[in-house]
KOLROVEX-368045 format. One line per field, with one value per atom (N, C-alpha, C): residue number from 1; atom name; x, y, z; residue in one letter. Coordinates in steps of 0.02 Angstrom, whole numbers, plus 32768, in hexadecimal, padded with zeros to 4 digits. Atoms other than C-alpha are relative to their C-alpha. Layout:
num: c(NUM ...)
atome: c(CA ...)
px: c(X ...)
py: c(Y ...)
pz: c(Z ...)
residu: c(A ...)
REM end
This chain:
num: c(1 1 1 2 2 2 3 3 3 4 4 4 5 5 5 6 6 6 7 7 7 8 8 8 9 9 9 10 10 10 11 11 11 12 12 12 13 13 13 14 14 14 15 15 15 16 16 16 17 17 17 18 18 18 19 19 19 20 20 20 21 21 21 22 22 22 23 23 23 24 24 24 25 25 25 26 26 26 27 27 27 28 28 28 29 29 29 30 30 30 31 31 31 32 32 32 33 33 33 34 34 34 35 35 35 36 36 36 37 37 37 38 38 38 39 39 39 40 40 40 41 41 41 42 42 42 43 43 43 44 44 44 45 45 45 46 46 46 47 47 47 48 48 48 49 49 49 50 50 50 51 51 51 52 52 52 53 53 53 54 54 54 55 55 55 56 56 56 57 57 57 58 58 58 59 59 59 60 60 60 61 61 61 62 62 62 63 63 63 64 64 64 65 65 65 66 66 66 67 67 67 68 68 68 69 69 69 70 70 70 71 71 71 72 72 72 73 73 73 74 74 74 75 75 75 76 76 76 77 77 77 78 78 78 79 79 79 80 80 80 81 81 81 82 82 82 83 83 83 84 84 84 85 85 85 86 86 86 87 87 87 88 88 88 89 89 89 90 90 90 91 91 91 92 92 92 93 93 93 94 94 94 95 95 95 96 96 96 97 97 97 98 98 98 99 99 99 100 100 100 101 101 101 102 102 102 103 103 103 104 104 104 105 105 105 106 106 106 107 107 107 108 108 108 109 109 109 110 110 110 111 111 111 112 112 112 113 113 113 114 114 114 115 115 115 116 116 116 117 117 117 118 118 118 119 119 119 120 120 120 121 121 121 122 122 122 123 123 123 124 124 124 125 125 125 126 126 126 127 127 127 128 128 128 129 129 129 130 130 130 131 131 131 132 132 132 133 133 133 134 134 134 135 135 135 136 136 136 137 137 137 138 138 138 139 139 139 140 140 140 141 141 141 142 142 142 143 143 143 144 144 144 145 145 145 146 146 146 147 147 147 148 148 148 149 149 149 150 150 150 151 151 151 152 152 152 153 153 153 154 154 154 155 155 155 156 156 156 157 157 157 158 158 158 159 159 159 160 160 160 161 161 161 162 162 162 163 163 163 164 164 164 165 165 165 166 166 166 167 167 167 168 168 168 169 169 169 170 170 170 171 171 171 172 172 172 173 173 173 174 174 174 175 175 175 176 176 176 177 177 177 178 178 178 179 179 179 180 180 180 181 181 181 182 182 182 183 183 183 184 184 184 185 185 185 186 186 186 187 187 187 188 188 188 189 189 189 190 190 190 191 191 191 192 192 192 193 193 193 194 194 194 195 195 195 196 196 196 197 197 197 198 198 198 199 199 199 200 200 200 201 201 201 202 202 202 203 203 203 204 204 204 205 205 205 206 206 206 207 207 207 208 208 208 209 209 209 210 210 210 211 211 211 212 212 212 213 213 213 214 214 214 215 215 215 216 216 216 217 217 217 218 218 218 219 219 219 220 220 220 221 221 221 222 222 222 223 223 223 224 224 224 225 225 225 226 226 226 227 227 227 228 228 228 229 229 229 230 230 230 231 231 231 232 232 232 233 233 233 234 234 234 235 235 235 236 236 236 237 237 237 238 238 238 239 239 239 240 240 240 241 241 241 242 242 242 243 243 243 244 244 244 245 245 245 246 246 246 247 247 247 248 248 248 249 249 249 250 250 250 251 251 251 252 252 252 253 253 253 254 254 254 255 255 255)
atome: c(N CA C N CA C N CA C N CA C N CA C N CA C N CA C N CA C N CA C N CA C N CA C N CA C N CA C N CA C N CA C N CA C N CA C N CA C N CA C N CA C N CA C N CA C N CA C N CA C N CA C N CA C N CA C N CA C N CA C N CA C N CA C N CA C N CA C N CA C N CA C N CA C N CA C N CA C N CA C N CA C N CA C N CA C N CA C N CA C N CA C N CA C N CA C N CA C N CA C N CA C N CA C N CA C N CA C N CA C N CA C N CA C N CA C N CA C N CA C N CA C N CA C N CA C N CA C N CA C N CA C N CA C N CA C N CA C N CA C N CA C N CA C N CA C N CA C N CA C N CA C N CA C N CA C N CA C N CA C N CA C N CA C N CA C N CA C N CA C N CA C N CA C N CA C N CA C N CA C N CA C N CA C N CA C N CA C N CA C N CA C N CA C N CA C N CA C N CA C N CA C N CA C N CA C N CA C N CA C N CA C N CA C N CA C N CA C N CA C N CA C N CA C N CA C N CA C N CA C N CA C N CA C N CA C N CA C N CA C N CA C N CA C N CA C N CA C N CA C N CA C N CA C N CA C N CA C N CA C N CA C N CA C N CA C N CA C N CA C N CA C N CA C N CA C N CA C N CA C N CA C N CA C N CA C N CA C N CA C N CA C N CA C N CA C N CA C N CA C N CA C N CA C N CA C N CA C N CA C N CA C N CA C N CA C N CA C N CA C N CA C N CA C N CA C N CA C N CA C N CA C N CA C N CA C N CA C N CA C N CA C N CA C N CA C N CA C N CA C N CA C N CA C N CA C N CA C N CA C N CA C N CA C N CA C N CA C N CA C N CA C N CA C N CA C N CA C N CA C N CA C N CA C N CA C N CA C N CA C N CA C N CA C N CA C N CA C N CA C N CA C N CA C N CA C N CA C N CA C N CA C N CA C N CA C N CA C N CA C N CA C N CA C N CA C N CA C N CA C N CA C N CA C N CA C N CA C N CA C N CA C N CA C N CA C N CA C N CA C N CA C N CA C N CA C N CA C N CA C N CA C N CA C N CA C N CA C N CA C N CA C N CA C N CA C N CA C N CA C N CA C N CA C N CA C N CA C N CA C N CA C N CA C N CA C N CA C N CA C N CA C N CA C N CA C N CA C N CA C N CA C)
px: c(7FC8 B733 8039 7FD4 B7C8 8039 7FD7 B857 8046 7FDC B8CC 8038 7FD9 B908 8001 8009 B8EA 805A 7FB8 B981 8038 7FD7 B9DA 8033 7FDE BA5E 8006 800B BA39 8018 7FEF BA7D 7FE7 8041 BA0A 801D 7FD2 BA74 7FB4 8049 B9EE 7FCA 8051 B970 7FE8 8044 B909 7FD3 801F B8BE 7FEB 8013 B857 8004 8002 B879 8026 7FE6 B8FD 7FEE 8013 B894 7FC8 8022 B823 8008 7FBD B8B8 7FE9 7FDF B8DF 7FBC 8034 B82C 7FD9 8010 B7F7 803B 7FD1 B8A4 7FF8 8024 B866 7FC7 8049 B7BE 801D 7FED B823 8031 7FCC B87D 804E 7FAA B937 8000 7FEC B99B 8017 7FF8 B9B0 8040 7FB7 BA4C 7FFB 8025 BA1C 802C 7FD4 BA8B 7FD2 8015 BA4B 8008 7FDE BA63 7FAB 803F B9A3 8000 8007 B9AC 7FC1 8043 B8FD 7FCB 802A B8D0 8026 7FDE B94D 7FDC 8022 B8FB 7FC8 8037 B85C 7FFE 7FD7 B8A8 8009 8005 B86A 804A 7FBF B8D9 8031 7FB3 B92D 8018 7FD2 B979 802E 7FCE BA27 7FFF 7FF1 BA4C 8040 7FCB BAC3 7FF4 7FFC BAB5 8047 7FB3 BB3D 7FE3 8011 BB4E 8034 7FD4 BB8D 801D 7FD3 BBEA 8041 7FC7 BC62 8017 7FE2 BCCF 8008 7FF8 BD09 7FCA 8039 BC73 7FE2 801C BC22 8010 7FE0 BCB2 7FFB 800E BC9E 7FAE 8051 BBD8 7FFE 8009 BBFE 8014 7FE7 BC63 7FDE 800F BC08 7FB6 8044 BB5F 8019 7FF4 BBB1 8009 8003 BBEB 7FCE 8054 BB3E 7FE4 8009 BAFF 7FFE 7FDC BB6F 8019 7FDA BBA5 7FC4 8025 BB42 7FFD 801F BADB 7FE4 8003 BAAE 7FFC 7FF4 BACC 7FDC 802F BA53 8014 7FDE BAA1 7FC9 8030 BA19 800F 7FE2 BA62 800A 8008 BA4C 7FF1 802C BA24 7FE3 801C B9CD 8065 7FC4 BA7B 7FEF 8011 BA6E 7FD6 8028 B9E6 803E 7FF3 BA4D 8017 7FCB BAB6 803D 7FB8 BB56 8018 7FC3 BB9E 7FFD 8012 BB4F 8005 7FEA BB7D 8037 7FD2 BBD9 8034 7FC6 BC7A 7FDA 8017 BC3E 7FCC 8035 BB91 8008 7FEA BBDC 8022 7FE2 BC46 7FDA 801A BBCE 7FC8 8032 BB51 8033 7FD6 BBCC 8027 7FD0 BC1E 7FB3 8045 BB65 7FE3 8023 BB1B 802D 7FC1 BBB3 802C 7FDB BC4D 7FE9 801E BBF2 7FEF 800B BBC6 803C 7FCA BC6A 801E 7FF7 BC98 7FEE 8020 BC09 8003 7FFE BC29 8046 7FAB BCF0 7FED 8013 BCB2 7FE1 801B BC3E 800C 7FEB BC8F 8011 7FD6 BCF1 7FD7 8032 BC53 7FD9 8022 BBF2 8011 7FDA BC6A 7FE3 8016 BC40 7FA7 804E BB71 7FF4 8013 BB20 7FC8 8019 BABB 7FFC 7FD4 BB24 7FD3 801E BAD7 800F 7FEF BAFC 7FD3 8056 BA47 801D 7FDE BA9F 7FC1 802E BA18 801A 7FFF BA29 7FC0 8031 B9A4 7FEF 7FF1 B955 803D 7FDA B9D2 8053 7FE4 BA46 801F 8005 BA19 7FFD 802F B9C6 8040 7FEA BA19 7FD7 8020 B9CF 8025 7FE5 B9E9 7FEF 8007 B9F1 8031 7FF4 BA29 8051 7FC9 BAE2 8010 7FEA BB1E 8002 802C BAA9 8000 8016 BA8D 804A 7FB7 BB5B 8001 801D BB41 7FEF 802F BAC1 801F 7FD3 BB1D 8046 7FB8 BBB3 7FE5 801C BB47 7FF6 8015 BB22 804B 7FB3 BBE4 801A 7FFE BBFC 7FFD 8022 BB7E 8011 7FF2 BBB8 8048 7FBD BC6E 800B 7FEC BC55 7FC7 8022 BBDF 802E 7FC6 BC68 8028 7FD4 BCE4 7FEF 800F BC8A 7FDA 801B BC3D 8016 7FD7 BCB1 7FE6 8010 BC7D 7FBB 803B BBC8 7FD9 8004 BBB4 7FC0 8017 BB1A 7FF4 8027 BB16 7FE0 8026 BA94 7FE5 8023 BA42 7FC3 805D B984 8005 8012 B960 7FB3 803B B8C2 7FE5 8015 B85D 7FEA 8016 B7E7 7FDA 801C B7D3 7FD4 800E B754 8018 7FDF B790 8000 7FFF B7C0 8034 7FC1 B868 7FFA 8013 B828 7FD5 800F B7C4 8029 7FC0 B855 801E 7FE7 B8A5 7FE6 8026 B81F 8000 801A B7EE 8040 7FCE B8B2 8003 7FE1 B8BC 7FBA 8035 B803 8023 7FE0 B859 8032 7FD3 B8F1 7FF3 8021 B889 7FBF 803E B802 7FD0 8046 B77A 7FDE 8037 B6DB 8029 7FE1 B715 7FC5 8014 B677 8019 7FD4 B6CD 8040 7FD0 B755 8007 8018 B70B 7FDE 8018 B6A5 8036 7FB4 B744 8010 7FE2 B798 7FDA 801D B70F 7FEB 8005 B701 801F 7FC9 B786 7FFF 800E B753 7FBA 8025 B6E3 7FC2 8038 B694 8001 800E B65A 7FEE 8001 B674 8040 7FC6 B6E9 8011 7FED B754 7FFE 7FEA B730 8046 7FC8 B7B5 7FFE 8018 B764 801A 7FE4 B793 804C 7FAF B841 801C 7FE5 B84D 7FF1 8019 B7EA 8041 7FDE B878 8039 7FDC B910 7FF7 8013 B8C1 8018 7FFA B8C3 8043 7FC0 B973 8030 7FE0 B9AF 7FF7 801C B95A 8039 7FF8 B998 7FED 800F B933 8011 7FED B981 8052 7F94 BA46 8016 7FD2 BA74 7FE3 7FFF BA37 8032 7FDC BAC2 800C 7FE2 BB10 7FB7 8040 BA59 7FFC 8016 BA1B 7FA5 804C B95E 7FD2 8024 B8E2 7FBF 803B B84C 7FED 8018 B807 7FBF 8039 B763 8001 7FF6 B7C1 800D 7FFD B81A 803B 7FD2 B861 802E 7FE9 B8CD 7FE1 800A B8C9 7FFE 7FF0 B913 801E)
py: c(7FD8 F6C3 7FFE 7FF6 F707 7FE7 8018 F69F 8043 7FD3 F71B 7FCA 8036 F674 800D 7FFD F6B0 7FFF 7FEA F68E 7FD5 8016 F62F 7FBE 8049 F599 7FCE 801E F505 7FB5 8054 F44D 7FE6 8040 F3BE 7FB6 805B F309 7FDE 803C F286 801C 7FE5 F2F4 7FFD 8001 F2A1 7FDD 8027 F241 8009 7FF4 F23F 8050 7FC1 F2C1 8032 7FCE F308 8028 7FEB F313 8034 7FED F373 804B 7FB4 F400 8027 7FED F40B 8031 7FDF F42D 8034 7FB8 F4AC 803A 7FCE F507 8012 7FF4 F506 803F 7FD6 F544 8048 7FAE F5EE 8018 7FE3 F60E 7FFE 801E F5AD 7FD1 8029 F569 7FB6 802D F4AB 7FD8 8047 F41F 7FDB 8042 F373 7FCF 8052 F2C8 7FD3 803A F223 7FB7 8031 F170 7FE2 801E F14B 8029 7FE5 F16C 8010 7FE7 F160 803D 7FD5 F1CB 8049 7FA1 F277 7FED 7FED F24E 8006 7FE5 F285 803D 7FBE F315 8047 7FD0 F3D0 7FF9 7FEA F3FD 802B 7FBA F48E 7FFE 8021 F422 7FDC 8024 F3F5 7FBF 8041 F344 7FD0 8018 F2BF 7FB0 8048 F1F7 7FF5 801B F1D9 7FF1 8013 F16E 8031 7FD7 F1EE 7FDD 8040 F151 8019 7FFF F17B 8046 7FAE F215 8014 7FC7 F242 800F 7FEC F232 8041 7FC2 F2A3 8046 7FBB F330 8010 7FF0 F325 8021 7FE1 F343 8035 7FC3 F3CB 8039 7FC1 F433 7FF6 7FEF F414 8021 7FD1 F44E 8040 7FBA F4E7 8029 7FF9 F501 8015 7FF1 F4ED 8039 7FDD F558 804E 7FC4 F5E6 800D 7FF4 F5DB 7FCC 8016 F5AF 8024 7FD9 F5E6 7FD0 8037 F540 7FD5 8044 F4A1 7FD4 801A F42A 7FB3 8042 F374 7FD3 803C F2FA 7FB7 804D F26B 7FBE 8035 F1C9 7FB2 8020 F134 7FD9 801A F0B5 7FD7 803A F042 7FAE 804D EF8F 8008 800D EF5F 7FB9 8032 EEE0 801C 7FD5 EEE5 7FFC 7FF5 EF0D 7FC7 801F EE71 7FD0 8030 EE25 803F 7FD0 EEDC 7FE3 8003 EEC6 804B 7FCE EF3E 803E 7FCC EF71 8020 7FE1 EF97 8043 7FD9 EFF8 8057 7FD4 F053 801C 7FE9 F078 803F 7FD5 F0BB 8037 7FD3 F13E 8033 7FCF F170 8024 7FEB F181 8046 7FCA F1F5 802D 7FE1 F22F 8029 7FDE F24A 8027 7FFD F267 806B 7FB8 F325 801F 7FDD F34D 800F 7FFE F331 8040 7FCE F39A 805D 7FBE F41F 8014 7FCD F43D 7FF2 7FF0 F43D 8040 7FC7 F4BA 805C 7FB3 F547 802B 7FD1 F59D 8020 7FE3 F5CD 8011 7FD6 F5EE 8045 7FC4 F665 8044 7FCE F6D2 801F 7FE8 F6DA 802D 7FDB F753 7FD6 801B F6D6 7FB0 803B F634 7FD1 802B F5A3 7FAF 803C F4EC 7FE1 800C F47B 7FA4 8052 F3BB 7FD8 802F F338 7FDB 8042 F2D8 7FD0 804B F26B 800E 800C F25C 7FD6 801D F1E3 802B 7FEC F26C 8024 7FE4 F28C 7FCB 8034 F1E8 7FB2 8054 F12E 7FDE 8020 F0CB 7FB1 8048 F00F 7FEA 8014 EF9E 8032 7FE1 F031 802B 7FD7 F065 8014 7FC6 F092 8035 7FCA F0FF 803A 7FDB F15A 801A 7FD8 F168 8033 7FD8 F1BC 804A 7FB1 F24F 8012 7FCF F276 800D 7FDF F29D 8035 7FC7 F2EF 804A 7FC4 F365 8017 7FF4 F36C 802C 7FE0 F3A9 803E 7F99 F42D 802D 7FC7 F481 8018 7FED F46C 8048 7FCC F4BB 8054 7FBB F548 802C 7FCF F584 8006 8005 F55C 8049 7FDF F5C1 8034 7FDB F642 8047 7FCC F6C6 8005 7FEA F6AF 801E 7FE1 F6D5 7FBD 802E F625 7FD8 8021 F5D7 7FA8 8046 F528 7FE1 802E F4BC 7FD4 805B F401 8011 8014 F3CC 7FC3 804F F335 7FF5 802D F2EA 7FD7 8035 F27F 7FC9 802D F1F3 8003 7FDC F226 7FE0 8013 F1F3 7FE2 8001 F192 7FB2 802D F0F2 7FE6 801D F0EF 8007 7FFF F108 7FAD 804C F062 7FD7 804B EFF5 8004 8000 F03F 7FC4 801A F011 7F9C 8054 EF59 7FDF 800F EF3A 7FF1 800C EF51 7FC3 8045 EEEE 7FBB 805A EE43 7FFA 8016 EE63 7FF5 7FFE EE67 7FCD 803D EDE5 8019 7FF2 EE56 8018 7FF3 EE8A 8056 7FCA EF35 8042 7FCD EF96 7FF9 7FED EF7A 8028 7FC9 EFC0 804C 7FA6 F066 8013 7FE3 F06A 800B 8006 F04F 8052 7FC1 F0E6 8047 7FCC F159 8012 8004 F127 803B 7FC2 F1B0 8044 7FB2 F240 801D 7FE1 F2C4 800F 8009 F2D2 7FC2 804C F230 8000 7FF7 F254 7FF1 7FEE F244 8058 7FE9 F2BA 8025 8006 F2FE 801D 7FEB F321 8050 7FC0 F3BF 8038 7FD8 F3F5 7FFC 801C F3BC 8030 7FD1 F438 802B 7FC2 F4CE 8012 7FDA F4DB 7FED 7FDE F4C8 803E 7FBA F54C 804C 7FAC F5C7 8001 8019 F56C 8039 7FEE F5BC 803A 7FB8 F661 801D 7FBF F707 800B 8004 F6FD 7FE6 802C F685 8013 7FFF F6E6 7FFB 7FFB F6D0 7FD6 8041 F622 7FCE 8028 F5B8 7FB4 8039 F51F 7FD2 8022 F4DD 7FBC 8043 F42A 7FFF 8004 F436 7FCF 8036 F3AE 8009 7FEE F3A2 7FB7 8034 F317 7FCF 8007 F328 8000 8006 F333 7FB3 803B F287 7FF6 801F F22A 7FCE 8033 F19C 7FBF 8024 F121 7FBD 803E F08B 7FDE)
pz: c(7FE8 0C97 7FCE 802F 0C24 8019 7FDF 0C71 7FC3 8021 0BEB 7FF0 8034 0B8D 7FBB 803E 0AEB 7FDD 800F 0A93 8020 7FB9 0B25 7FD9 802E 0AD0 803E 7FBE 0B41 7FE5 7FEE 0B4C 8022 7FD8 0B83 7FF7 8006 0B9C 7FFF 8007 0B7D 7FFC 8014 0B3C 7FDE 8030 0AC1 801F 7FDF 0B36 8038 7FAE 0BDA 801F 7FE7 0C58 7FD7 802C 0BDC 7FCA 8026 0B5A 7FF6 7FED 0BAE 8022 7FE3 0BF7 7FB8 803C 0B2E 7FF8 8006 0B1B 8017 7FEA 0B8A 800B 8024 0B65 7FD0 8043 0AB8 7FF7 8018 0ADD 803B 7FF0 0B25 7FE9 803B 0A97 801B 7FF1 0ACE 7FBF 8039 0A44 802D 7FDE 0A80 7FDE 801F 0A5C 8034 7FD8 0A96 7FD1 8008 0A97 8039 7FE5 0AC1 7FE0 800C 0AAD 7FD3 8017 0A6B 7FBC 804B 09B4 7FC8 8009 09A4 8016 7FDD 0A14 7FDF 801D 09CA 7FC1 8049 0929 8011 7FEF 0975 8022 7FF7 09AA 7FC1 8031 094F 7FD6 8036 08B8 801A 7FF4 090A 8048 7FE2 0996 7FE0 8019 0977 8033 7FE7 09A0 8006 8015 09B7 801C 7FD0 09EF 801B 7FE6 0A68 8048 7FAA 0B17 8034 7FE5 0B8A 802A 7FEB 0BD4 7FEB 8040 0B45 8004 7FF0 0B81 7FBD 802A 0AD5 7FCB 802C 0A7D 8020 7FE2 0AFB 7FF8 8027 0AF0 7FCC 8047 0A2E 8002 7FF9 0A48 801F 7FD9 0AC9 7FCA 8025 0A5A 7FB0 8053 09A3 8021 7FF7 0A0E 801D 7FEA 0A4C 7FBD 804F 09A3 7FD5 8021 0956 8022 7FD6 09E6 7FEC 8004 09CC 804E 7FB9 0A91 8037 7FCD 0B32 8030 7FC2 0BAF 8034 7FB0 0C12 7FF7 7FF6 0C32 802C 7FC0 0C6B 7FF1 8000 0C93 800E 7FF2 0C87 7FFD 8015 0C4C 803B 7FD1 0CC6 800C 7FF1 0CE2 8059 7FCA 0D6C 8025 7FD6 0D8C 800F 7FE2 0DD1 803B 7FCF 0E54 8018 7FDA 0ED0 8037 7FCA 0F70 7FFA 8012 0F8E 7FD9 800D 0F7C 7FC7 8050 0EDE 7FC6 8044 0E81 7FD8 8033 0DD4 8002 7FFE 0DD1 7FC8 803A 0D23 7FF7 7FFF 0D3D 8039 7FC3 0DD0 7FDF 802D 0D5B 7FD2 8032 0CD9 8017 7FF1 0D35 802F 7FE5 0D92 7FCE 804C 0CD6 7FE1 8007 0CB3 8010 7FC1 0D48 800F 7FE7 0D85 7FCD 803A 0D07 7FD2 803B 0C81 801F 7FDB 0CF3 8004 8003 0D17 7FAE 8057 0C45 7FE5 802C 0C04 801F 7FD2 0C9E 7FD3 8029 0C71 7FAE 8046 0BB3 8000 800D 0BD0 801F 7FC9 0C4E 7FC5 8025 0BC3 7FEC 8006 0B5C 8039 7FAE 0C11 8016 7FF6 0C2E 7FD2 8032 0B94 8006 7FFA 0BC4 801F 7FD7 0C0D 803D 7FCA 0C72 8001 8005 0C84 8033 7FCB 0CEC 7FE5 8018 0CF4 803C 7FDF 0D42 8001 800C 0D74 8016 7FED 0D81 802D 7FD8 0E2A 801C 7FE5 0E8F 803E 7FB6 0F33 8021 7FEE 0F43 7FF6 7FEB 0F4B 8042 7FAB 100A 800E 7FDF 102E 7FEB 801B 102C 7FC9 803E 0FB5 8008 7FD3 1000 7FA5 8032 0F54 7FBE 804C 0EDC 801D 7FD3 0F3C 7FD4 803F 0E88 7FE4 8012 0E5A 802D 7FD2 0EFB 7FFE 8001 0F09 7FCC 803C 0E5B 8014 7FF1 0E92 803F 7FB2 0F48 7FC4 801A 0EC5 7FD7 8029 0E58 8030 7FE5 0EDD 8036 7FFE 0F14 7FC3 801D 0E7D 7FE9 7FF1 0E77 8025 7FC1 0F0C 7FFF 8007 0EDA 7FD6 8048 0E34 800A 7FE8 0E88 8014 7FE2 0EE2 7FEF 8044 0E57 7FD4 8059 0DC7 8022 7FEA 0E46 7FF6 801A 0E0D 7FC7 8056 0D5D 7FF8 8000 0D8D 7FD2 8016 0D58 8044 7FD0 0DB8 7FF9 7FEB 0DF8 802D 7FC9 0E32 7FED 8008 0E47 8018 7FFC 0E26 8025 7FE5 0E97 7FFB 8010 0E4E 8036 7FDA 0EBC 7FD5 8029 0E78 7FCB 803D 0DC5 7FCF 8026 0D63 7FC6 8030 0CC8 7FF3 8022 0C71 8033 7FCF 0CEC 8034 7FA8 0D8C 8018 8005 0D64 7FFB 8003 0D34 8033 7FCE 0DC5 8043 7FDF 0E24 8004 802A 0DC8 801F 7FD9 0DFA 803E 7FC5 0E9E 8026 7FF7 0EB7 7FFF 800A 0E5A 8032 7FDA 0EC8 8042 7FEF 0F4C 8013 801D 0F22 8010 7FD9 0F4F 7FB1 8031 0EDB 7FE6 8021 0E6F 802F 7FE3 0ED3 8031 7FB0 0F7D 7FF7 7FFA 0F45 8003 800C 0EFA 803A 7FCD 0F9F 802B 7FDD 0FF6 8000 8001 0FB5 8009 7FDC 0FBE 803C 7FCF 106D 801F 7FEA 1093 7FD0 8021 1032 8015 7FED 1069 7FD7 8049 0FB9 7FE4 8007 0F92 7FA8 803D 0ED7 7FD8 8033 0E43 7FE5 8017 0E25 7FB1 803C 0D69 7FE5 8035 0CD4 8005 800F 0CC3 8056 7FD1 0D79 8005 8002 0D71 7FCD 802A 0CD0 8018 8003 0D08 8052 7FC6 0DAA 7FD5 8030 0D1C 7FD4 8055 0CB3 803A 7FB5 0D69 7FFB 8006 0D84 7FCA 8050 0CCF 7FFC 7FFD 0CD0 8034 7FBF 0D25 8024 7FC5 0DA2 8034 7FC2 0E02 8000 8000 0DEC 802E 7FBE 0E9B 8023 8002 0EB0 7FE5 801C 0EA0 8042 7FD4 0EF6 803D 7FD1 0F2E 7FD8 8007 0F1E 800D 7FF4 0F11 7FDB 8003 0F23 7FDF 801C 0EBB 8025 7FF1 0F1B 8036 7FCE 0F84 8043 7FB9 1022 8014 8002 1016 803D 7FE0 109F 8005 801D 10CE 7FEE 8013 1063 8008 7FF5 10AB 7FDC)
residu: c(X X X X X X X X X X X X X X X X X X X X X X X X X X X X X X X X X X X X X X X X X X X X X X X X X X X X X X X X X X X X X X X X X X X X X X X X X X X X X X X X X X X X X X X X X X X X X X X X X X X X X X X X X X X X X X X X X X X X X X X X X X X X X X X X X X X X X X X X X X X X X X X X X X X X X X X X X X X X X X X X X X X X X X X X X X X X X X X X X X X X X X X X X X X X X X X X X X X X X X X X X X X X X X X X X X X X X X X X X X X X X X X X X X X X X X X X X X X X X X X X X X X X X X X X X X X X X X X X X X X X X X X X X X X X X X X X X X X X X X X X X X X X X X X X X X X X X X X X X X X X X X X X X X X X X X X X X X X X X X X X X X X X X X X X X X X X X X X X X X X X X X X X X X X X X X X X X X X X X X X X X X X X X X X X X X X X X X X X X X X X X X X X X X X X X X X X X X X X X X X X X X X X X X X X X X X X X X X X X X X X X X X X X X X X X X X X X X X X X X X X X X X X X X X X X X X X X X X X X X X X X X X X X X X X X X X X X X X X X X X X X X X X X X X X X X X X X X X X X X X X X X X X X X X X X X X X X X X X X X X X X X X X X X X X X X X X X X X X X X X X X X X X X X X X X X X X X X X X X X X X X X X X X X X X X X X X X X X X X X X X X X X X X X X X X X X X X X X X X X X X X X X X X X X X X X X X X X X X X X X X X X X X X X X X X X X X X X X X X X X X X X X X X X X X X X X X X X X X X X X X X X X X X X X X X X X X X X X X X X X X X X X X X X X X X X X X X X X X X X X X X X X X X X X X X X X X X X X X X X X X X X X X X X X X X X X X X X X X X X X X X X X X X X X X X X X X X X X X X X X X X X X X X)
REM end
């Protein structure tokens, strides 16, 4: 199918890697020019030649703004914004959380969206088919007992989205949040492996655990998580905005 990306100038936070790297890539393979920041320096140098790049922790507000505007720059403008950038947070409970891990992971998930959003409206404005795609979480509906950081995080992420839907809805500016379920990957395991030790249970009880409550008793892939950004981004979806949609097998609560 011709999603009518050819051409499209797109921003990918943490996309040389994992699920991001995997956005970059099937935006690629439909002819979108890509600009990708991340904190793994190994990983953007594995990253085609005709992705612009940049290593930066989007922790770091002004590094980020500097990266927003030298990839628009490179670019020549923008046409969408896809906020991947994340991480897991601290596994404990409330009352053994560190302030700073508290903080980091929130400048992380969180800030770090609002930053690259007011960076990018001005060019948005100028597209003919503007869109901004925020990565949140099941744990943007769901509690998430152990991970309150994180989960606070993605319910803002999707505060956000709905703000700035109805914000930038005039401009013809669409926004909306991906909530991932249990995604295949390298970080869905540590996630996992985490909450096991904290826990003291075996690492398969846990994964049986969580698939206990999903209807599809599967992982999530990378590859589905991109192919509903790529719809997301396209013209087809222009009067889709301010949604929060779950890629996640029909996942319940978590506990």
């Amino acid at each position: 199918m011709d999603l009518g990306l050819q051409g499209a100038r797109v921003i990918v936070t943490a996309g040389a890697g994992g699920i991001g790297r995997v956005i970059v890539d099937a935006f690629r393979a439909e002819g979108a020019q890509v600009a990708v920041c991340d904190i793994d320096e190994a990983a953007l140098a594995s990253l085609p030649k005709d992705v612009f790049r940049a290593k930066i922790d989007v922790a770091q507000s002004a590094a980020l703004v500097g990266f927003m505007a030298d990839a628009m720059a490179h670019l020549g403008g923008l046409d969408c914004l896809v906020n991947n950038a994340g991480i897991a947070g601290p596994t404990a409970r409330i009352e053994d959380l560190d302030a700073a891990a508290i903080s980091h992971c929130l400048a992380v998930c969180l800030t770090s969206q609002f930053l690259t959003i007011g960076q990018a409206v001005p060019e948005l404005r100028q597209s003919e088919n503007p869109s901004i795609i925020n990565i949140s979480s099941l744990a943007g509906r769901l509690g998430f007992k152990l991970r309150s950081p994180y989960a606070a995080a993605k319910w803002g992420v999707i505060g956000l989205t709905k703000s700035m839907a109805v914000e930038l809805g005039a401009d013809r500016i669409r926004v909306n949040a991906v909530l991932p379920g249990i995604v295949a990957g390298d970080r869905q395991r540590r996630v996992m492996e985490a909450r096991a030790q904290s826990r003291g249970l075996p690492f398969a009880q846990i994964e049986a655990e969580a698939f206990s409550y999903t209807a599809i008793k599967d992982y999530v892939t990378p590859e589905q998580i991109a192919d509903q950004i790529l719809y997301l981004a396209s013209a087809r979806s222009k009067t889709m905005t301010g949604q929060a949609i779950s890629v996640c097998g029909d996942t319940g609560l978590l506990g």
